[in-house]
C-alpha positions as CSV (number, residue, x, y, z in Angstrom):
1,X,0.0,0.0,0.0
2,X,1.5,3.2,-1.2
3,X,2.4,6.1,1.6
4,X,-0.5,9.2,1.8
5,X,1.6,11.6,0.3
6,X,2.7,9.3,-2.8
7,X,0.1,9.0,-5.6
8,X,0.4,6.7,-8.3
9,X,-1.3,7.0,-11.9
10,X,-3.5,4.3,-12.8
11,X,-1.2,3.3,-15.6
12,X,1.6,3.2,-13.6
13,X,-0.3,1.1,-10.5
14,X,-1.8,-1.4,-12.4
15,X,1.8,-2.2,-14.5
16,X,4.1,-2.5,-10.7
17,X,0.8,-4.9,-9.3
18,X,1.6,-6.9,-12.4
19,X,5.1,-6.4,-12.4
20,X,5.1,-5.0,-15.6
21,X,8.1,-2.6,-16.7
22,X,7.9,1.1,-15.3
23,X,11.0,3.8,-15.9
24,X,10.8,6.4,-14.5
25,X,10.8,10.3,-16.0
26,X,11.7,13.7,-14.5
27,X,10.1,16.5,-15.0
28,X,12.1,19.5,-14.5
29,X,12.7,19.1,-18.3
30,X,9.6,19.4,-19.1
31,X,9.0,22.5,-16.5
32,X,12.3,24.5,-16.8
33,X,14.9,22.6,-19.2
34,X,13.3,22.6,-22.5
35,X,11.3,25.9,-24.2
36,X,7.7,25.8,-25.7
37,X,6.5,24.4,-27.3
38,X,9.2,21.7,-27.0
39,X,8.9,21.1,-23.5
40,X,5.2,19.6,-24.3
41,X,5.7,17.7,-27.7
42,X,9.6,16.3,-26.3
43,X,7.2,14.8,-22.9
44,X,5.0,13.3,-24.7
45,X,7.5,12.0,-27.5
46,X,9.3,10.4,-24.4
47,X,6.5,8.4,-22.7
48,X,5.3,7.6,-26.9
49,X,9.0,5.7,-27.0
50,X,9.0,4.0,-23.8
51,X,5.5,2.2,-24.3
52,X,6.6,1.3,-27.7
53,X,9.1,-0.8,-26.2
54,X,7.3,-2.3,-23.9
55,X,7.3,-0.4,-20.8
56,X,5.4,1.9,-18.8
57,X,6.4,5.6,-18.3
58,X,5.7,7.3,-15.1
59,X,6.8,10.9,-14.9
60,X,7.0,12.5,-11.6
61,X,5.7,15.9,-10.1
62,X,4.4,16.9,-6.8
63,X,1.0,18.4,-6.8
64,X,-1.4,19.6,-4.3
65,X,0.0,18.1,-1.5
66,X,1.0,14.5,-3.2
67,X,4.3,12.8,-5.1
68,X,2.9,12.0,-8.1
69,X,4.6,9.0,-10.2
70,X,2.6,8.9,-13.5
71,X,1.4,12.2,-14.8
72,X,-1.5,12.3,-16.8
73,X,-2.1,14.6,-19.5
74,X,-3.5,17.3,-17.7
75,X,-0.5,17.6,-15.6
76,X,2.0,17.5,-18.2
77,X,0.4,20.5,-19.9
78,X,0.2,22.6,-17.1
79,X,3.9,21.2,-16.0
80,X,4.7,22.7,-19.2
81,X,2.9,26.2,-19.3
82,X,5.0,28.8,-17.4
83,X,2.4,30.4,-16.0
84,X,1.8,28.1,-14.2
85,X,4.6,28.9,-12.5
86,X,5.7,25.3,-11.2
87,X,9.0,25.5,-8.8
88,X,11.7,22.7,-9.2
89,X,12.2,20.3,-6.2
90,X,15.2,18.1,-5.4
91,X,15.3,15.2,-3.2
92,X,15.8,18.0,-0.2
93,X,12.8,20.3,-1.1
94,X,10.3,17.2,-1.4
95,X,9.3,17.5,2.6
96,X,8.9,21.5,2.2
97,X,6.6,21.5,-1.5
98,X,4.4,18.5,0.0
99,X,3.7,20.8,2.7
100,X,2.8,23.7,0.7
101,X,0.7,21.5,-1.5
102,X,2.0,23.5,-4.7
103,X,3.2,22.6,-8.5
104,X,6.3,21.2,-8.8
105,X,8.7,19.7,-11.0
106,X,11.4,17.0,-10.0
107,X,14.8,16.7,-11.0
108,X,16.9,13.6,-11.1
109,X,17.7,13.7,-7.2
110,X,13.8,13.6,-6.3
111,X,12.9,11.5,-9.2
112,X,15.2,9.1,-8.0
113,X,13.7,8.9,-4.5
114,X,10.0,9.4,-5.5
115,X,10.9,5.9,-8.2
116,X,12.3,4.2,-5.1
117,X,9.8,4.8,-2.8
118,X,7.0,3.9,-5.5
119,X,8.9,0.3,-6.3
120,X,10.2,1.1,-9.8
121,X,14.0,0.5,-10.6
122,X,14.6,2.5,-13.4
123,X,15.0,5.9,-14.9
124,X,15.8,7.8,-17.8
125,X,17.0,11.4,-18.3
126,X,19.0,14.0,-20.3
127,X,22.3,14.3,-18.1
128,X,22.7,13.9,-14.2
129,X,24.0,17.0,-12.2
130,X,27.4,17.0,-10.7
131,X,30.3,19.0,-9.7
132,X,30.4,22.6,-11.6
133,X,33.0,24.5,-12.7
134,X,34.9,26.9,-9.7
135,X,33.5,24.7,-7.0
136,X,36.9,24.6,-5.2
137,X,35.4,28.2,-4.2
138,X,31.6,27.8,-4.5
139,X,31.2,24.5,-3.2
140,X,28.5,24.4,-6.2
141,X,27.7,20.3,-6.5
142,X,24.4,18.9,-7.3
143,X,23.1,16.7,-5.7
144,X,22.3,14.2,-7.7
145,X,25.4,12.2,-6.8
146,X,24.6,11.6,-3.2
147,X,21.3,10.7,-3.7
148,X,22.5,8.3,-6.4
149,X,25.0,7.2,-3.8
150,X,22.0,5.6,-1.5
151,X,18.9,5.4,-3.8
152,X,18.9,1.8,-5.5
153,X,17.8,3.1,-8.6
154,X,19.5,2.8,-12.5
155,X,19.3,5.9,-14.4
156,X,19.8,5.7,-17.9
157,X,21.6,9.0,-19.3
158,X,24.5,10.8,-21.5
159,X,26.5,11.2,-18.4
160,X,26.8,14.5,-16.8
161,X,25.7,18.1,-18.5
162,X,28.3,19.4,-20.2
163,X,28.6,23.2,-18.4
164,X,30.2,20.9,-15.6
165,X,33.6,20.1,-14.7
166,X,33.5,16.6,-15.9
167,X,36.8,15.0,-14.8
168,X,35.6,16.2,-11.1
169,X,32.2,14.7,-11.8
170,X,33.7,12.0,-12.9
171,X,36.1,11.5,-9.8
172,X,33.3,12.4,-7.1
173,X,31.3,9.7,-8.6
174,X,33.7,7.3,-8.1
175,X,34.2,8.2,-4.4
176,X,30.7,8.5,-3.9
177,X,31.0,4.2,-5.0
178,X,28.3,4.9,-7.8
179,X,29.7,2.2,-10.6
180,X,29.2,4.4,-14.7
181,X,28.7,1.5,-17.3
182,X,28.7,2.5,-20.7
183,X,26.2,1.2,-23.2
184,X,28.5,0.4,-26.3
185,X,31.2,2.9,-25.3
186,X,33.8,2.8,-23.1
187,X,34.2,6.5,-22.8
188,X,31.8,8.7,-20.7
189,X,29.7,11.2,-22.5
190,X,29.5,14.7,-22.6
191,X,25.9,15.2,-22.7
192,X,26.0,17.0,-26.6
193,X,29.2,16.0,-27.5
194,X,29.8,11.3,-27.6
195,X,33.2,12.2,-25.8
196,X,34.6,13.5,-23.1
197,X,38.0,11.9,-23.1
198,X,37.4,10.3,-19.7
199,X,37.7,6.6,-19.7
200,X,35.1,4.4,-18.1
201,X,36.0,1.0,-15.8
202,X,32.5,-1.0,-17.2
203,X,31.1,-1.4,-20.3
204,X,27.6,-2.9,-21.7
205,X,27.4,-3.9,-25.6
206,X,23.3,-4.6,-25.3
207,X,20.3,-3.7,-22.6
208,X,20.4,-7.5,-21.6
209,X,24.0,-7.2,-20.3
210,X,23.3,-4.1,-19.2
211,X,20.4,-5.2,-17.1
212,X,22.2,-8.2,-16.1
213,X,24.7,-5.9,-14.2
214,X,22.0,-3.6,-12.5
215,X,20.5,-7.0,-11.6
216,X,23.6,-7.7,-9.4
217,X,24.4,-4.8,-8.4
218,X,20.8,-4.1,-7.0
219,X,21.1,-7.3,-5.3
220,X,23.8,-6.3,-3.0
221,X,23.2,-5.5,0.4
222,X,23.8,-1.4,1.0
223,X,23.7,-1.2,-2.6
224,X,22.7,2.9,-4.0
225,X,22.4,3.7,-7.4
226,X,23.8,3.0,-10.5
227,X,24.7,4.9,-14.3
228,X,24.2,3.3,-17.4
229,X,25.2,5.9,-19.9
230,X,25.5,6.5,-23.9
231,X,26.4,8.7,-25.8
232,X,23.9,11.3,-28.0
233,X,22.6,9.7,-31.8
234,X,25.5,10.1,-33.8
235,X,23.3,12.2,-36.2
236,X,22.3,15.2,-33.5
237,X,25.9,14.9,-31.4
238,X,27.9,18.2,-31.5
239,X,31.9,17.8,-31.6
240,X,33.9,18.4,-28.5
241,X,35.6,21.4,-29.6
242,X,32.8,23.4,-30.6
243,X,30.7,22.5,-27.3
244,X,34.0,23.2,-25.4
245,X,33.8,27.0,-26.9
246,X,30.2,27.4,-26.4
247,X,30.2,26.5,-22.9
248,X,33.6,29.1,-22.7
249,X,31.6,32.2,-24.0
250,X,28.6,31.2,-21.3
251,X,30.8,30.8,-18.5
252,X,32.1,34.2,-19.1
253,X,28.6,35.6,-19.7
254,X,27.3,34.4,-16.7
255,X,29.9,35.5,-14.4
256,X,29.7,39.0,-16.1
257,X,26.0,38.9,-15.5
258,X,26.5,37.7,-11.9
259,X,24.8,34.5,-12.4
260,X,24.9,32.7,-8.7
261,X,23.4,29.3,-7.6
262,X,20.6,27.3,-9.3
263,X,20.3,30.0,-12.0
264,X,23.5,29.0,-13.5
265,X,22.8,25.6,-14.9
266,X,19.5,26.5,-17.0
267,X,21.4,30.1,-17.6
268,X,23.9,28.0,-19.3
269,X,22.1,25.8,-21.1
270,X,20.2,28.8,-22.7
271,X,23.2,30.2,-23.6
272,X,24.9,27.3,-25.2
273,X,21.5,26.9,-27.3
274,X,21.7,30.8,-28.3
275,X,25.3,30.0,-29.5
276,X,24.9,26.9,-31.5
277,X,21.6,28.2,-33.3
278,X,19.8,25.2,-32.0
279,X,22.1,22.9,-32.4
280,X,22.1,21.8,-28.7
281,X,18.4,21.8,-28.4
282,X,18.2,19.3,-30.8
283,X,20.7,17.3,-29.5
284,X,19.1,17.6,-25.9
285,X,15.5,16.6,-27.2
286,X,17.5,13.9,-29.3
287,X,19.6,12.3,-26.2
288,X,16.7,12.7,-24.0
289,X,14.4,10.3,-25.9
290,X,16.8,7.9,-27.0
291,X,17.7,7.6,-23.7
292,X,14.4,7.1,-22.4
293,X,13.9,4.1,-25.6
294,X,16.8,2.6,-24.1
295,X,15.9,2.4,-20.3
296,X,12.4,1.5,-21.3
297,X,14.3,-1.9,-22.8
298,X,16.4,-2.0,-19.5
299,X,13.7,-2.2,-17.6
300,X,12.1,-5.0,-19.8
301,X,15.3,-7.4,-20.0
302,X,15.1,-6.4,-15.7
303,X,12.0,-7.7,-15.9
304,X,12.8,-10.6,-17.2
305,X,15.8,-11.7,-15.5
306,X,13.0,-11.3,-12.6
C-alpha cells in the first residue's frame, strides 16, 4: 500500500501490481529545461518511445499536497505552461513543496527517490548534475550524486551536463561508489558532445548485459544507485571542440551577469542553445528520448531476469 503523500497513476499502478516494466521520468525538463512548445511535444514524444518498447512511463511531479509517479495529460500541460509557475524540487525540497501543496517539477535527485519509494527501478533522463565548474570556491555540487549514492535506482543518461567540470564529476562519482557503465562505449559522454576523453572502468554492448549488471548490483546489500550511460545519436551529437567553446563564452557571460546558484545551470544551457543556433536543443531533445527508448528496454530485460 502506497504512503499518503505518494500517488500513483492508474497506468503506472496497475503495470508494478503486475510487475510489468515502469521507468521512471523527470520533469524538471519538461518545466524548466526545455522551451515551448518543445517542453510539451519532447514529454510526450518520451513516454510515446518507452510504451513502444514495452514499458510503462511514469513521470513525476508533486501536486497539491501529493508525489505523483505517472502524470497524466492534464499535468504535463500545465507542468509545461510557465504560467503556471511550477517550482523545481530536489530530493531535499520534497518535505517542504508536499507541505505547501504546490506545483512542482522533480529533478533527477527527487525522481530518483520518489521511483524508489513507488517500487520502480529505473530511470531515464537528459544528463545527471554534478560538480560545476569553480566549486573549489563555491562548493556548487548537485546533488544528484549523493542521492544516487543511496537510492537503489538505475538511471539511464549521456553522463553529466556538459557546463560541468567533468573530470571532477567523474572522480566524485567514483568516491561516492556509484559504478558508470557505458552502453556500447567505453568513454563517458559529454551530454552534446559522444566524448569526453574520460575513460570508463564497465562497459555494456546490449540492454540485456546491461540489465544483467543492474541486476547484481541491485542485489547487494547497501547497494545505492547506478549509471548506465550513452552517448547522443550520432546524427544530433555536436563535436567536442565546438561545445568546449560554447560552454567558454557562457561561463564568461554568466559570471559577467552575476549568475549565482541554481540559476546558472539553465542560464547556461540557454546560452549554449543561443550559441549553436539550436544545435544543442536538438541534440538535448535527441539524447533525452533515445535515452528514455533505451531504459524502457532495460527495464524490460530487468523484468525478465526477474
Amino acid at each position: 500500500m502506497s504512503p499518503a503523500w505518494l500517488r500513483l497513476g492508474e497506468e503506472v499502478a496497475a503495470a508494478l501490481e503486475e510487475g510489468r516494466p515502469v521507468v521512471a521520468l523527470e520533469s524538471s525538463l519538461i518545466a524548466q529545461g526545455l522551451p515551448v512548445p518543445d517542453n510539451l511535444e519532447t514529454a510526450r514524444a518520451v513516454e510515446a518511445a518507452i510504451r513502444q518498447r514495452g514499458a510503462v512511463p511514469a513521470t513525476t511531479a508533486l501536486v497539491g499536497g501529493r508525489a505523483v509517479v505517472g502524470a497524466d495529460e492534464a499535468l504535463l500541460v500545465r507542468l509545461a505552461d510557465p504560467a503556471s509557475h511550477a517550482v523545481k524540487a530536489g530530493s531535499r525540497d520534497l518535505g517542504p513543496l508536499l507541505a505547501n501543496r504546490g506545483l512542482a517539477s522533480t529533478t533527477v535527485s527527487a525522481t530518483a527517490r520518489l521511483a524508489h519509494a513507488a517500487g520502480i527501478r529505473v530511470m531515464a533522463t537528459g544528463g545527471i548534475g554534478g560538480v560545476h565548474r569553480g566549486a573549489d570556491r563555491s562548493w556548487d555540487v548537485s546533488a544528484d550524486i549523493d542521492e544516487l549514492a543511496v537510492t537503489p535506482v538505475a538511471v539511464v543518461c549521456s553522463g553529466a551536463k556538459a557546463i560541468l567540470d567533468l573530470p571532477a564529476t567523474a572522480e566524485l562519482i567514483e568516491t561516492r561508489r556509484i559504478p558508470v557503465i557505458g552502453l556500447g562505449t567505453s568513454e563517458l559522454p559529454a551530454f552534446y558532445a559522444a566524448s569526453s576523453g574520460l575513460p570508463l572502468a564497465h562497459r555494456a554492448d546490449d540492454t540485456a548485459a546491461a540489465a544483467a549488471a543492474v541486476a547484481a548490483h541491485l542485489a547487494l546489500p547497501g547497494a545505492g544507485g547506478i549509471l548506465l550511460v550513452q552517448p547522443p545519436p550520432e546524427e544530433v551529437a555536436i563535436p567536442t571542440a565546438e561545445l568546449d567553446a560554447w560552454i567558454a563564452e557562457a561561463l564568461a557571460a554568466a559570471d559577467a551577469a552575476g549568475i549565482r546558484g541554481a540559476a546558472v545551470t539553465p542560464y547556461l544551457l540557454r546560452h549554449v542553445v543561443g550559441a549553436s543556433n539550436g544545435r544543442a536543443l536538438r541534440a538535448n531533445i535527441g539524447l533525452i528520448r533515445a535515452n528514455a527508448a533505451t531504459a524502457a528496454e532495460v527495464a524490460v530485460a530487468l523484468g525478465a531476469l526477474s
